[in-house]
C-alpha positions as semicolon CSV with decimal commas, in nm:
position;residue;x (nm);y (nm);z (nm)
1;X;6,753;-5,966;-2,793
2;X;6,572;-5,778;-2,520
3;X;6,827;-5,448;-2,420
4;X;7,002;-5,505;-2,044
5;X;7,081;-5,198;-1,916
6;X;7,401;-5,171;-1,691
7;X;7,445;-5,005;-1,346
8;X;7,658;-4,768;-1,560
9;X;7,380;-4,693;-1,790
10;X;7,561;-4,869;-2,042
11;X;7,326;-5,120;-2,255
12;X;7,573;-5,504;-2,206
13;X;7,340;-5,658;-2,509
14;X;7,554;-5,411;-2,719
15;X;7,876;-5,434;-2,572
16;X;8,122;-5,558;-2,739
17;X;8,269;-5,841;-2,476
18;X;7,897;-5,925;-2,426
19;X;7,849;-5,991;-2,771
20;X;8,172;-6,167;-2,795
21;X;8,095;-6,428;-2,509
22;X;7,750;-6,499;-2,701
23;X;7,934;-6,591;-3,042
24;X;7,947;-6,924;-3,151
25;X;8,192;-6,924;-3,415
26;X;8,540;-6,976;-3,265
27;X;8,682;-6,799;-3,565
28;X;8,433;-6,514;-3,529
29;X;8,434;-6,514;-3,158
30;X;8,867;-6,509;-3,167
31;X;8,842;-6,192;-3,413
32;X;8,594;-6,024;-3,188
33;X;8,813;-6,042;-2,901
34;X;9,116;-5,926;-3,122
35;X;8,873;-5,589;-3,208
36;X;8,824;-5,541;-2,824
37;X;9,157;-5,574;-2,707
38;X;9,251;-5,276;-2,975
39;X;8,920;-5,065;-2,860
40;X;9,022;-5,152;-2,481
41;X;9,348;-4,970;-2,532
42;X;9,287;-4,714;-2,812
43;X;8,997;-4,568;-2,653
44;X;9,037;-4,655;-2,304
45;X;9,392;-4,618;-2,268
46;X;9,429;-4,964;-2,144
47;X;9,696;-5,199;-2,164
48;X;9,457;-5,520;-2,239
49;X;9,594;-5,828;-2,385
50;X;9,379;-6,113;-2,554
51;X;9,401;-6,295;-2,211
52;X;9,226;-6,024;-2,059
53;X;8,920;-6,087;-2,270
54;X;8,701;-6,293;-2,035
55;X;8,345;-6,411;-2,124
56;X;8,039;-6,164;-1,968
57;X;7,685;-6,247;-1,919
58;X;7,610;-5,837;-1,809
59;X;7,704;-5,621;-1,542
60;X;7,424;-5,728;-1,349
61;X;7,435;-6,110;-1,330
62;X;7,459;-6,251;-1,015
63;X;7,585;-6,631;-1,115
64;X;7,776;-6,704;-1,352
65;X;8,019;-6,542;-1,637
66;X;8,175;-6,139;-1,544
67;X;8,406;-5,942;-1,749
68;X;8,748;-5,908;-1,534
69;X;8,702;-5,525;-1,570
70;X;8,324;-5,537;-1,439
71;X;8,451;-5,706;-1,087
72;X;8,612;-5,448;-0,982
73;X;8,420;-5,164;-1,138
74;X;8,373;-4,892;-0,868
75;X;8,017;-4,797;-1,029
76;X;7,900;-5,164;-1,045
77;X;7,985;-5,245;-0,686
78;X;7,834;-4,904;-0,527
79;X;7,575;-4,978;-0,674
80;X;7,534;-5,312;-0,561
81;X;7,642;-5,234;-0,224
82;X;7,330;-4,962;-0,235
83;X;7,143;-5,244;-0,401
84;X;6,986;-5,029;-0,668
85;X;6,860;-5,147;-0,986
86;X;7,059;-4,910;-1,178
87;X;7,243;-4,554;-1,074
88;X;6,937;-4,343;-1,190
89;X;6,751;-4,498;-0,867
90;X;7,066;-4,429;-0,596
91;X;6,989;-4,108;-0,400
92;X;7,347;-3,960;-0,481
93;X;7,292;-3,907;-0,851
94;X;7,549;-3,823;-1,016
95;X;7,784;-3,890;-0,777
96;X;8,137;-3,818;-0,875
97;X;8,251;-4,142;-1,011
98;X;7,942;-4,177;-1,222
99;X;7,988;-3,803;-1,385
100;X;8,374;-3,838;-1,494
101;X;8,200;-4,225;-1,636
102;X;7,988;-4,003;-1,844
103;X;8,219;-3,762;-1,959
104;X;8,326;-4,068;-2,188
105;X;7,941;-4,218;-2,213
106;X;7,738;-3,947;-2,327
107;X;7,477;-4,165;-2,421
108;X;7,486;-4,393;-2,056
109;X;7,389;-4,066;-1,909
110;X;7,118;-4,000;-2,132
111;X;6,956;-4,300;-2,072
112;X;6,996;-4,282;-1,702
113;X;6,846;-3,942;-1,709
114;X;6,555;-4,036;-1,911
115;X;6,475;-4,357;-1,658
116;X;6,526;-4,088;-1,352
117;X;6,313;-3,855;-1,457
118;X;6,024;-4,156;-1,530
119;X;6,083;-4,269;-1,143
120;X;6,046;-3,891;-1,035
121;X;5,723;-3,869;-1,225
122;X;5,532;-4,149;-1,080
């Protein structure tokens, strides 16, 4: 599975609702969304409910399936309002919004870094 790399910085081929939607097994698929419901609310402080578990093709599909949360993410529509392939491209980096994002995604940072500093290179 070829890695599909967020707005956020976040990689959707790993996430969890991604993964989810892509499941075949109804059984497997039903216990997946149980897991992210508990994540969703443990780690996220969220007050998710199975319902609230919608399929997601990425954060960067036009057509098609969207996690609930990604339609109204704040990072996911500047960015497509600056119509930038991810935030490591926008001219604002790190804006506000984006830095208290990674203050919880360490590692969504990192890799947005690491692609901005490529693009600054060339």
């Amino acid at each position: 599975m070829n890695e599909m790399l967020a707005y956020c910085g976040l990689v959707c081929t790993t996430c969890p609702i991604y993964l989810a939607t892509k499941e075949t097994d109804k059984e497997k698929q039903a216990k997946m969304r149980a897991d992210i419901v508990k994540l969703c609310n443990e780690q996220w402080c969220l007050k998710y409910e199975l319902k609230d578990i919608t399929d997601c093709d990425g954060c960067l599909a036009e057509k098609g399936r969207l996690f609930s949360a990604c339609k109204k993410c704040p990072i996911r529509i500047c960015a497509r309002k600056k119509k930038v392939e991810n935030c490591a491209y926008c001219p604002d980096y790190a804006c506000d919004i984006l830095q208290a994002f990674f203050d919880k995604e360490l590692p969504a940072e990192v890799r947005l870094n690491k692609i901005r500093s490529k693009a600054k290179s060339k």
